[in-house]
C-alpha positions in Angstrom: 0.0 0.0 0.0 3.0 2.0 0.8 4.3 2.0 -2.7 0.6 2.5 -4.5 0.3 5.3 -2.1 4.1 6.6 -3.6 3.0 6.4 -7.3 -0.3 7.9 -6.4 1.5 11.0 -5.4 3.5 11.4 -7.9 0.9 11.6 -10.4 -0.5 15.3 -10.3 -3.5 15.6 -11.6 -4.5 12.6 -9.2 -3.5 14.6 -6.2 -5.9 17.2 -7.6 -8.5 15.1 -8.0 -8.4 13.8 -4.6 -8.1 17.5 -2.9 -11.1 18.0 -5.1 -13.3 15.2 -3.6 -11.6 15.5 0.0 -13.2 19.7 -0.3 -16.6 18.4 -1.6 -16.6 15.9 1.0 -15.7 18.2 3.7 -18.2 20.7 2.2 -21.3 18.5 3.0 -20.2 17.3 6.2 -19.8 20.3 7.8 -23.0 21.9 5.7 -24.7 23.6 8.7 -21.2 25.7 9.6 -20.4 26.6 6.1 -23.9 28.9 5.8 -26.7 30.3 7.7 -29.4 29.8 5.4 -31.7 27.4 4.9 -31.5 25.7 1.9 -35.1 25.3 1.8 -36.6 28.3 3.3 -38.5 30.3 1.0 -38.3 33.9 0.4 -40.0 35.7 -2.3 -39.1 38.9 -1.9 -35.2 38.0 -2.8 -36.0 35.7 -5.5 -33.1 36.5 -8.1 -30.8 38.4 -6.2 -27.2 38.0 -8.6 -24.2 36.7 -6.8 -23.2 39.8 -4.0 -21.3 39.7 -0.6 -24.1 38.2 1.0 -25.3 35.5 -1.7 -21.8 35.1 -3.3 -23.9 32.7 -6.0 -27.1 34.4 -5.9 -30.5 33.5 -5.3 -32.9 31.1 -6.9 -36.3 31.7 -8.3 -38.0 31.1 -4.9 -35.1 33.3 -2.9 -33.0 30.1 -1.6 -29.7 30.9 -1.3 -27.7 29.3 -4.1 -24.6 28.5 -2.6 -25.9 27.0 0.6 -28.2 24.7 -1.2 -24.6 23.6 -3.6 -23.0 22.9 -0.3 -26.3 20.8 1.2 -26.5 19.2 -2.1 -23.4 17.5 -1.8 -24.5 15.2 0.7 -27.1 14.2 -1.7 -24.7 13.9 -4.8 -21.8 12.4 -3.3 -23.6 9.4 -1.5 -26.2 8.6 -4.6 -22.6 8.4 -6.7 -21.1 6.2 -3.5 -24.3 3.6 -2.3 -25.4 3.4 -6.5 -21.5 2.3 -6.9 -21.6 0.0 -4.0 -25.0 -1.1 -4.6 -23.3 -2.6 -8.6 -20.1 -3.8 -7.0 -21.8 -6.0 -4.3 -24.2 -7.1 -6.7 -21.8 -7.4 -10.2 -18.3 -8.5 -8.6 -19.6 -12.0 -7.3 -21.7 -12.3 -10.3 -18.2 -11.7 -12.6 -16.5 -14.3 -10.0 -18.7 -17.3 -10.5 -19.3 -16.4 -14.3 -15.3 -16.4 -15.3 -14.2 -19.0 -12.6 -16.6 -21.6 -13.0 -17.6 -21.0 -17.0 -19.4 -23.5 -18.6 -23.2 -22.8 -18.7 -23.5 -20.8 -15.9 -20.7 -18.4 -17.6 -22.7 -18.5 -20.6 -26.4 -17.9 -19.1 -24.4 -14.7 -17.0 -23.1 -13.5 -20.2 -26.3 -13.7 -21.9 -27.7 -11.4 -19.1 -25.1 -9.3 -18.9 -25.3 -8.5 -22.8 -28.5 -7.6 -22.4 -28.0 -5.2 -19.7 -25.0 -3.4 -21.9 -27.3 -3.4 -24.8 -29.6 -0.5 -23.0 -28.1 3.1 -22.7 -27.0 3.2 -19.0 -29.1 6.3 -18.9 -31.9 4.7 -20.4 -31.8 1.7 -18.3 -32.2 4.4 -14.8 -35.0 6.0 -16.6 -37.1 3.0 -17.3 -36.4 1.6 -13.6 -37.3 5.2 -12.4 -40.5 4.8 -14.5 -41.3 1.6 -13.2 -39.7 2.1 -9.5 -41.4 6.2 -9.3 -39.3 9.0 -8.5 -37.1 9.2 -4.8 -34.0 9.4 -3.3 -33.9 5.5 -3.1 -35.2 4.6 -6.1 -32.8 6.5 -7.9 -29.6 4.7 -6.2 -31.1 1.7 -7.1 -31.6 2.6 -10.8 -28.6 4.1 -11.4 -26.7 1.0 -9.5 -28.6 -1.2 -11.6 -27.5 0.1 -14.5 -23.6 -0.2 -13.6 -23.8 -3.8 -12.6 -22.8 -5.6 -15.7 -19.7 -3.7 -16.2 -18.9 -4.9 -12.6 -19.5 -8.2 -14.0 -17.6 -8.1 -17.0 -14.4 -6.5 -15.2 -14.4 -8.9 -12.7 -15.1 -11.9 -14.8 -12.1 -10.5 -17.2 -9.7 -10.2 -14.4 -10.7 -14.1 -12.9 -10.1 -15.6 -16.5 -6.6 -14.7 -16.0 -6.0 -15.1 -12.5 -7.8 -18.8 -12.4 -5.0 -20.1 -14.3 -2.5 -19.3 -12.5 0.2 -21.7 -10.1 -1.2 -20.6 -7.1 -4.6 -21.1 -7.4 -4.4 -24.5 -9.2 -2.3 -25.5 -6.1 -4.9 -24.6 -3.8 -7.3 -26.4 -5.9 -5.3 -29.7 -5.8 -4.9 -29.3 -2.3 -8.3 -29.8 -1.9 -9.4 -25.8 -1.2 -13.3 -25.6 -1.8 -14.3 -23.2 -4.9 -15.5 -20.2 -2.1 -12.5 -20.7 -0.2 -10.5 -20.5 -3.6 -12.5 -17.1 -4.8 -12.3 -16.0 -1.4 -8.9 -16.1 -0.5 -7.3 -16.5 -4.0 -9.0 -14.9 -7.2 -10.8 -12.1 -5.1 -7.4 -10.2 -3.4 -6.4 -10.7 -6.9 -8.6 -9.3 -8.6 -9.3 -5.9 -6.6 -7.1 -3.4 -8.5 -9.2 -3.5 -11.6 -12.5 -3.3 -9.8 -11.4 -0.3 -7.3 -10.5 1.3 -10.3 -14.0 0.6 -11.9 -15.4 1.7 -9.2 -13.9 5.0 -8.7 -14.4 5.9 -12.4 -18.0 4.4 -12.1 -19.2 7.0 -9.2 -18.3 9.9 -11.3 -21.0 8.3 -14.1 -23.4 7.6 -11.2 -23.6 11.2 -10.0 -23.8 12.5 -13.9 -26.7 10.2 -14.6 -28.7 10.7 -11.2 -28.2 14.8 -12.2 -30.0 13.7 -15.3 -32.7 12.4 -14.0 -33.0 15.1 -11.6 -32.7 17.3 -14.6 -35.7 15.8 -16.0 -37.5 15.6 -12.8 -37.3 12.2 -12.0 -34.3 12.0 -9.7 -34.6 13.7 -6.4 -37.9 15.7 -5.9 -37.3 19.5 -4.4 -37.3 21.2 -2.4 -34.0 18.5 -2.0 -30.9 20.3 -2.5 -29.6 17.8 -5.6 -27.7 19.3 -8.1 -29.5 17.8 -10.7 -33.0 19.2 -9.5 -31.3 22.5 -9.2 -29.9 22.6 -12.8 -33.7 21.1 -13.5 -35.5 24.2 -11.4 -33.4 26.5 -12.8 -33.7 25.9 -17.0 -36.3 27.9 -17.6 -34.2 31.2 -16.5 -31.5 29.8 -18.4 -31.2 33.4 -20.6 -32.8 36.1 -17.7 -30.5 34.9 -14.8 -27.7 32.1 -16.1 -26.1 31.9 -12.7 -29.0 29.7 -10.8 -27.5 27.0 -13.4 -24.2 28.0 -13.7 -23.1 27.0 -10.2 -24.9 23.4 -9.9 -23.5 23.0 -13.2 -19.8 23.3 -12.4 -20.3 21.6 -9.2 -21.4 18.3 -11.0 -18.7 18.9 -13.4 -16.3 19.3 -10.5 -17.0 16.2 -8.6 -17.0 14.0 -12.2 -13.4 15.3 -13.4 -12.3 14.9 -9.7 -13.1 10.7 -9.8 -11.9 11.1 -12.8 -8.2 12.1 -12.2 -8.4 10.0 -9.0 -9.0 6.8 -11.0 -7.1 7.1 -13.6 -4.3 7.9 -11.0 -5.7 4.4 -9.1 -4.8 2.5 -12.6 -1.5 3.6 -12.9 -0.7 3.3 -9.2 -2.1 0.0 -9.1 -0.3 -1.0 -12.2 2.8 0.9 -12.4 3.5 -1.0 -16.0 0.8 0.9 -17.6 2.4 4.2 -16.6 5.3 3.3 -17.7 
C-alpha cells in the first residue's frame, strides 16, 4: 500500500482530484457551519438576487440561497454516486466471479444477461427503472446502480479468466481448497485493482446520470438540494438569470473530473507497468 500510495502521489492531476473530492466531502459534512441559510426556506421577496457579498452565487427563483443549497446538495450527490457504486459492486463483482471461474453454462447464461443489460443506454436503463420504480431518493440509487452492474460483471469476470489459471490457485485447488474458499482467498485479493478502479471511475458516471434524472425531474424531488434538481429548477431562467444553473452545473462537473483524475491515478498506481 506504501508503494501505490508513492505512485499515487507522484501523479498530479491525481493529487488534484483527490483535494477535489476531500473539499466536496468536507463541504457537506460540515454543511450547517459553512452557511446560515436554509437551503429550503423560501423567500420571495429576494428571489433573483445576482451573486453579491451576501449571496456570493445568488439567489434562486424562490429566494434560496444558491450556494448553501450547492453545499447541502453535496451530501445528496456524493452518497447517490457512492451507495449506487456499491449497490453494482456487491451485486456485479460475485456475479463476474462465479461467471469467469466456474464458465461453462452458468458463464454462458451470465453472459447472456449481462449482454443484455450493456445493450440498454445506462441512462436509459435508470429511466425505465425510475419509471417503473417512481421517482425518490432510493429509487434513484437503485436505478442508477442497476444500471452499472454488468460492467462490474464483466471486469471482474475478465480479471478471474486470467487469474484462475495461474500456479497458485491451481495449487490450492489440488490441495483440496473448496471453490469459495479458492475465490475467497485467491481470485478475489487478486482481482481488486481492476475493480477499485472501476469503481472509482464508475461514481463519477453515477452522480452524472442521477443529475440527469434530476434534470428531468425524475431524480430527487425538491425542495431536496440535488444538483441535478437545481440545474432542473433553474432551466427555464437559463437566458434572464444564467447563474442559478451556472453554479450546480460546475459543481457536478467538479466532482465528475475529480473521480476522474483519482481513477485514472488508481490505474497507474495499481499497475505501475501501464504508466510506464
Amino acid at each position: 500500500m506504501r508503494d501505490v500510495w508513492k505512485r499515487f502521489r507522484q501523479s498530479g492531476p491525481a493529487v488534484v482530484g483527490l483535494v477535489i473530492l476531500a473539499a466536496l466531502a468536507l463541504m457537506g459534512a460540515s454543511a450547517p457551519l459553512l452557511s446560515h441559510y436554509d437551503p429550503t426556506a423560501q423567500d420571495l421577496s429576494s428571489a433573483f438576487i445576482r451573486p453579491n457579498a451576501a449571496h456570493p452565487f445568488g439567489t434562486d427563483f424562490l429566494g434560496r440561497d444558491i450556494l448553501t443549497r450547492i453545499v447541502y446538495g453535496a451530501r445528496y450527490s456524493l452518497v447517490i454516486g457512492l451507495l449506487a457504486v456499491l449497490f453494482g459492486a456487491v451485486v456485479g463483482v460475485p456475479l463476474g466471479l462465479v461467471s469467469g471461474y466456474f464458465g461453462g453454462w452458468v458463464d454462458l447464461v451470465l453472459q447472456r444477461v449481462t449482454d443484455v443489460l450493456l445493450s440498454f443506454p445506462n441512462i436509459l436503463l435508470a429511466l425505465a427503472l425510475v419509471a417503473i420504480l417512481g421517482v425518490g431518493l432510493q429509487n434513484v440509487i437503485f436505478s442508477v446502480g442497476v444500471s452499472t452492474i454488468p460492467v462490474f460483471i464483466r471486469v471482474s469476470r475478465g480479471s478471474v479468466l486470467t487469474v484462475r489459471e495461474l500456479t497458485y490457485v491451481q495449487a490450492a485447488r489440488a490441495a483440496g481448497a473448496t471453490s469459495l474458499r479458492i475465490l475467497g482467498r485467491h481470485v478475489l485479493p487478486n482481482v481488486l485493482a481492476p475493480i477499485v478502479v472501476q469503481a472509482t471511475l464508475s461514481i463519477g458516471f453515477t452522480i452524472l446520470a442521477a443529475a440527469g434524472l434530476g434534470f428531468l425531474g425524475l431524480g430527487v424531488q425538491p425542495p431536496t438540494p440535488e444538483w441535478g434538481s437545481m440545474l432542473g429548477e433553474s432551466r427555464t431562467y437559463v437566458f434572464s438569470a444564467p447563474y442559478t444553473m451556472t453554479f450546480p452545473g460546475l459543481a457536478i462537473f467538479l466532482a465528475v473530473l475529480a473521480f476522474n483524475l483519482v481513477g485514472d491515478g488508481l490505474r497507474d498506481a495499481l499497475d505501475p507497468f501501464l504508466a510506464d
